[in-house]
C-alpha positions in Angstrom: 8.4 18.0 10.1 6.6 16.1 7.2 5.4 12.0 7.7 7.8 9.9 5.3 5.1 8.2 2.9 6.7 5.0 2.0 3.6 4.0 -0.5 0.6 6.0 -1.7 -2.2 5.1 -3.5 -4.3 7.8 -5.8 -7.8 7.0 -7.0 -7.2 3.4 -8.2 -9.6 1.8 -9.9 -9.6 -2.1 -11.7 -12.1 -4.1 -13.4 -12.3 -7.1 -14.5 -14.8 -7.2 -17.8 -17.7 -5.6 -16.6 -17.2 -6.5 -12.6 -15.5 -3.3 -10.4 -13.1 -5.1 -8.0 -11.5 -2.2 -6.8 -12.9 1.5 -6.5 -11.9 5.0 -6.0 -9.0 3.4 -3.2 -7.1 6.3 -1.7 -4.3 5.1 1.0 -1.2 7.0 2.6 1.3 4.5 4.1 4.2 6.2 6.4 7.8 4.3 7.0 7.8 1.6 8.8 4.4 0.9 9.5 2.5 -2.3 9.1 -1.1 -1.8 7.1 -3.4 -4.8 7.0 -6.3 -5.1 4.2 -8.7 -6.8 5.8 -11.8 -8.5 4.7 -14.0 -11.1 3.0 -13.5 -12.9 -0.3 -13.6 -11.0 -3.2 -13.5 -7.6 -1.6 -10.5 -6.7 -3.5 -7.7 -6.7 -1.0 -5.0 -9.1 -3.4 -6.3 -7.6 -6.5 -4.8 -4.3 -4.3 -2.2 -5.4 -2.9 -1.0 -7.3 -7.0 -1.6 -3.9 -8.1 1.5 -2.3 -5.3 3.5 -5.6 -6.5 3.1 -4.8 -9.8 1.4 -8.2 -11.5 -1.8 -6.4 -12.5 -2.3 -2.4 -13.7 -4.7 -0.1 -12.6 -7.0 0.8 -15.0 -7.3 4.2 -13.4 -5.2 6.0 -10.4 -1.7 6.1 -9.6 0.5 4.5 -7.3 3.5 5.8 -5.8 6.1 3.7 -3.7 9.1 5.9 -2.0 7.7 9.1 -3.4 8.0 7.8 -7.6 5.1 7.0 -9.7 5.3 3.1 -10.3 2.3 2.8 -13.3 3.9 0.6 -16.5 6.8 -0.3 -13.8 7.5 -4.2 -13.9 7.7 -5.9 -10.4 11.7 -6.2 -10.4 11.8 -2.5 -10.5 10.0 -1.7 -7.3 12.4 -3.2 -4.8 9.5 -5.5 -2.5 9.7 -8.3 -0.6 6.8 -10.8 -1.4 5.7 -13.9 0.7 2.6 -15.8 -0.6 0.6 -18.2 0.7 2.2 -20.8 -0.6 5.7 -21.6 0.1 7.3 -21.0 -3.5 10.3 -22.2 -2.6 12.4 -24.0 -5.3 12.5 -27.9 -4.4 16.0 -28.8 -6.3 17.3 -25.5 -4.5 18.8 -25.8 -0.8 17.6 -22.9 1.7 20.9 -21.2 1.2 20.0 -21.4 -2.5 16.4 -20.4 -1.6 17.0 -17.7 -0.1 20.1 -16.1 -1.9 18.2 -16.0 -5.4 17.2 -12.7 -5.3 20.7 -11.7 -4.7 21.9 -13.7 -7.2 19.8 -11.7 -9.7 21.1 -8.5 -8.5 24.1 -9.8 -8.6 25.7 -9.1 -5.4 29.2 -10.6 -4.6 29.2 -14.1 -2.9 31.1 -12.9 0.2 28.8 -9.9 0.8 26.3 -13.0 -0.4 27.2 -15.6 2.2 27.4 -12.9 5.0 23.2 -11.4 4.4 22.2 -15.4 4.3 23.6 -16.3 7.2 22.7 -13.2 9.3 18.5 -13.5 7.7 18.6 -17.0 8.6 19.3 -15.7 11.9 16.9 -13.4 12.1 13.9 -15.9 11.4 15.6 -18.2 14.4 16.8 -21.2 11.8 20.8 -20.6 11.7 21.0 -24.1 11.1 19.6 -25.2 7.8 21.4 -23.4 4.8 22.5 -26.7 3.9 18.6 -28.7 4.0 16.1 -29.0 1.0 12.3 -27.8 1.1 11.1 -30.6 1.4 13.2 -31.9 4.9 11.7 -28.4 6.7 8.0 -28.2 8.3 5.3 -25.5 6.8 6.0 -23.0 9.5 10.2 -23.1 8.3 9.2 -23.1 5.2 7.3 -20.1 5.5 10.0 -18.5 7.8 12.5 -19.1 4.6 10.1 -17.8 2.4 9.7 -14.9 4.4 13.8 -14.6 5.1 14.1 -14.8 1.5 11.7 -11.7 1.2 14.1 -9.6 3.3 17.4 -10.8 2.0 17.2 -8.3 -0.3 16.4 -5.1 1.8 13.7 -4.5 0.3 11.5 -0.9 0.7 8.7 -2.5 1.2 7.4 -6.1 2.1 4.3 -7.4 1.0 2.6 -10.5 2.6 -0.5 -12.2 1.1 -2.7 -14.3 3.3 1.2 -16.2 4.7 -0.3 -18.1 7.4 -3.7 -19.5 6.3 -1.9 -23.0 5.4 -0.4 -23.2 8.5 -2.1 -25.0 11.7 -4.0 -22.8 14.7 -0.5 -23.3 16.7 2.3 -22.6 14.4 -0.3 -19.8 13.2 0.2 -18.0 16.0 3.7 -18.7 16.7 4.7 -17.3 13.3 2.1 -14.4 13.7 4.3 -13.5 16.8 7.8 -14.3 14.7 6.3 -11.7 12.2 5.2 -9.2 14.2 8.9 -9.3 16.3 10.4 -9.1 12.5 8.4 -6.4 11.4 9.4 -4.1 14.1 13.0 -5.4 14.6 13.8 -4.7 10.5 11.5 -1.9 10.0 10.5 -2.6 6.9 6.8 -0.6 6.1 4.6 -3.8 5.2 1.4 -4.4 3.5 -0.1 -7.8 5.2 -3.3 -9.4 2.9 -5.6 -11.1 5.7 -9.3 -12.5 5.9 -8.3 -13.4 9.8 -9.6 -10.2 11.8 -7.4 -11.3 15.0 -4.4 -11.4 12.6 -5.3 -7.9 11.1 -5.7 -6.5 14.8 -2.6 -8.4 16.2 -0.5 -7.5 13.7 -1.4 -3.8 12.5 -0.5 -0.1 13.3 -3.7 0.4 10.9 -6.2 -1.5 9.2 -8.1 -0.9 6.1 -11.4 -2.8 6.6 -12.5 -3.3 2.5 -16.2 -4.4 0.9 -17.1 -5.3 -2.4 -13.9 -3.4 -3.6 -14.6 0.3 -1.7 -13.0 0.9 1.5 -15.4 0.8 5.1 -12.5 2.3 7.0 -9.4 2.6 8.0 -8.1 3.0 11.5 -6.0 1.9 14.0 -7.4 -1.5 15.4 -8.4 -0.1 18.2 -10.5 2.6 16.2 -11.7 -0.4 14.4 -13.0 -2.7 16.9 -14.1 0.0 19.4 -15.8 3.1 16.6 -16.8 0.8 13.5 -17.7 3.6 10.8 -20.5 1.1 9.8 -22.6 -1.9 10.8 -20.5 -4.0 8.4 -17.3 -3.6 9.9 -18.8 -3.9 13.5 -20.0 -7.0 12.4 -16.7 -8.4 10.5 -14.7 -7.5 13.7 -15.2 -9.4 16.7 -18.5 -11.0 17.8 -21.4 -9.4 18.3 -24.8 -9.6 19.5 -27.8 -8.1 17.6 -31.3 -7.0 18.4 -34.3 -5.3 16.3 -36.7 -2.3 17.0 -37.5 1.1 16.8 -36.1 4.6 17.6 -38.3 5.7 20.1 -36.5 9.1 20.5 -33.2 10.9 19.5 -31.5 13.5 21.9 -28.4 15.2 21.7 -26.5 12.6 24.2 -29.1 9.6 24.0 -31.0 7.6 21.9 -33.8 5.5 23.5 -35.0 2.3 21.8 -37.0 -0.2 22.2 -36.6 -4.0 21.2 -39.0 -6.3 19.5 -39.7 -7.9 22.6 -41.0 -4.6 24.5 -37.2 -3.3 26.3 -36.9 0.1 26.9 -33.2 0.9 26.7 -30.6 3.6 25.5 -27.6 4.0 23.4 -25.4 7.3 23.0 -24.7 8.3 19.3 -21.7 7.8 17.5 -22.8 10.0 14.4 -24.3 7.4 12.4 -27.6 9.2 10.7 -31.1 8.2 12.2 -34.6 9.5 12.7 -37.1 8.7 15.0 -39.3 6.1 14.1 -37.2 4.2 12.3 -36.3 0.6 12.4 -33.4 -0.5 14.0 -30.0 -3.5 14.4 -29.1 -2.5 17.8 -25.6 -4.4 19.0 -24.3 -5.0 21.8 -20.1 -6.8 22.2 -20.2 -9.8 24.6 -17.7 -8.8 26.6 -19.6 -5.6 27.8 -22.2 -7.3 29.0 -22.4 -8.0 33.1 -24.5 -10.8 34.3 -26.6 -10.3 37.6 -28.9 -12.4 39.7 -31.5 -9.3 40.3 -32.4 -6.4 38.3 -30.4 -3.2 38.7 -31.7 -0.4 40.3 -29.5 1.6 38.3 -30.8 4.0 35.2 -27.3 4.4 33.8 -27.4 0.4 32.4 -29.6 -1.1 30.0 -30.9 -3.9 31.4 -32.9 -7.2 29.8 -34.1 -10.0 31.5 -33.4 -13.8 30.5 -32.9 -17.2 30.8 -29.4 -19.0 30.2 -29.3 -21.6 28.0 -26.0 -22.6 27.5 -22.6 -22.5 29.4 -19.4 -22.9 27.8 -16.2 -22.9 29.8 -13.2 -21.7 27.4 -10.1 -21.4 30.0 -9.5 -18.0 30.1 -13.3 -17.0 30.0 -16.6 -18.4 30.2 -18.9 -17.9 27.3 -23.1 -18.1 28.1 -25.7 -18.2 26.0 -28.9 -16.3 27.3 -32.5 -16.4 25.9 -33.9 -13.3 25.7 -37.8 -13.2 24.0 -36.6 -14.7 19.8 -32.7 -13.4 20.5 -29.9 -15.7 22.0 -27.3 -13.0 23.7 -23.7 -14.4 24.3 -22.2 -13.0 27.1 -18.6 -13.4 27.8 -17.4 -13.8 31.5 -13.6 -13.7 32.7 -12.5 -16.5 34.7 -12.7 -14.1 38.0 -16.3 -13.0 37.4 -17.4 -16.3 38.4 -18.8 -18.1 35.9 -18.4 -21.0 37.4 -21.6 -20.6 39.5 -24.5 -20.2 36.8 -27.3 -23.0 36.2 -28.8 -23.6 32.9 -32.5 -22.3 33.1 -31.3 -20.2 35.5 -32.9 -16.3 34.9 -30.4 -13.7 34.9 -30.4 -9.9 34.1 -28.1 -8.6 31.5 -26.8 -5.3 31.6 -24.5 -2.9 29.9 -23.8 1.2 29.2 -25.4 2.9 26.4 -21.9 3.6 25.2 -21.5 0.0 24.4 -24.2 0.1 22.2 -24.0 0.7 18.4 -27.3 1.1 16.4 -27.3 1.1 12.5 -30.6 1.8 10.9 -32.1 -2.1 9.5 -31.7 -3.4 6.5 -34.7 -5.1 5.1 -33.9 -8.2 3.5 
């Protein structure tokens, strides 16, 4: 039985003057999945994501939504939902009025009207305030209006760009966990515009990781964060820590390496193209690194000697920083692996799998 592609994109291509924005972007997007584009300014994700909503053409490419070719069709024809990241509501319009509009302009009869406001307002958890003004709500309702007044409508698709990055760290997250509830409760196949990795991760079923307008990946978020396809999505995703040296030698299972500072240690390959002799960004994720008073006897774990410099306490974890020769390594200790006990100046042995290690070949700056 065939995938039901909600959206598909076909070779798009803008430019702006003489500057590419977006190139060769191919992307399938099934019913009722939630896609994030994901990465730094100017990578091209809105320029993307305006092209779906219809506001800007592709110079090149097509773009299909529900299976029909949408080129030369104007935004009110393509049946999306749109948040922003500002607000947009009308000020001299109550939230009833708000969020109706689009069903005003599709003129849809005021019982049947009444009944879809009531039950959306519902849905985003404020039954209460049909009768209240913009300006007597906080951001966070504001932007659960905005995004109730995105679904009103039933649309095919919903399209959110960058609709928490006004809001404060806490209502952030409690409307990154409203959305993700929503998005699974309705349905609805969404396109979500981020720069915030852990929003992209949280909120996904993929993720298209984007640079200077050409697509580094796409994957699942766990794809992402655990087999980056390149050193700069492995170092846009999560933290990392990063080393220099030289491929010593390659086998079939292992590489060995070793640092500036004269380690010996190992990593297994994960099909990214190297030679021997060549220089080397070795990383290493903090969490995956164990902290021990002696050295291992062990020949399955790298293992580097250092001294800590710095102990952070964060709640659920402990994060350490730990000289080793020119690098500072973070490590990242759950509360039960007793973090508690560490000195500053204190030498410890850092160790982790070759698995956990990704090497890219350097770039020379």
């Amino acid at each position: 039985m065939g995938k039901n592609i909600d959206v598909e994109l076909k070779n798009i291509q803008k430019s702006f003057g003489s500057n590419v924005v977006v190139e060769n972007f191919n992307l399938q997007i099934e019913q009722g999945e939630c896609v994030s584009f994901l990465g730094p300014s100017g990578c091209g994700k809105t320029t993307t994501l305006n092209m779906i909503a219809g506001f800007l053409e592709p110079d090149q490419g097509d773009l299909f939504i529900k299976g029909k070719r949408m080129n030369g069709m104007p935004s009110n024809k393509r049946e999306l939902g749109m948040v922003f990241q500002t607000y947009s509501l009308f000020p001299h319009m109550t939230i009833f009025e708000n969020v109706a509009y689009g069903l005003k302009l599709r003129k849809t009869p005021k019982s049947e009207m009444q009944e879809r406001v009531k039950k959306i307002l519902e849905v985003v958890k404020l039954p209460n305030v049909a009768d209240r003004y913009p300006k007597q709500l906080s951001g966070g309702q504001r932007q659960r209006i905005a995004i109730a007044r995105a679904l009103v409508t039933e649309p095919s698709l919903l399209l959110l760009d960058e609709p928490l990055s006004n809001l404060d760290a806490k209502l952030r997250e409690e409307l990154r966990d409203e959305l993700k509830r929503l998005q699974q409760e309705i349905g609805v196949t969404t396109i979500f515009v981020t720069h915030d990795q852990e929003e992209a991760l949280y909120l996904s079923n993929r993720i298209v990781v984007l640079a200077n307008g050409k697509m580094e990946q796409v994957g699942t978020p766990w794809e992402i964060y655990n087999r980056p396809a390149s050193e700069f999505v492995h170092t846009f995703i999560g933290k990392s820590n990063r080393m220099y040296g030289i491929l010593e030698e390659t086998h079939p299972s292992q590489l060995r390496l070793r640092t500036e500072e004269g380690f010996a240690l190992s990593a297994s390959p994960k099909g990214i193209e190297l030679r021997t002799g060549d220089q080397v960004s070795m990383y290493v994720r903090p969490e995956r690194i164990q902290l021990a008073q002696e050295e291992s006897a062990s020949t399955d774990m790298n293992s580097v000697k250092g001294q800590v410099k710095l102990i952070s306490f964060l709640g659920a974890y402990t994060e350490c920083e730990v000289t080793v020769g020119k690098h500072t390594i973070t490590v990242r200790l759950l509360a039960e692996q007793e973090g508690g006990a560490l000195k500053q100046g204190e030498t410890v042995y850092l160790e982790w799998k070759p698995e956990d290690m990704f090497v890219f070949p350097r770039k020379v700056e």
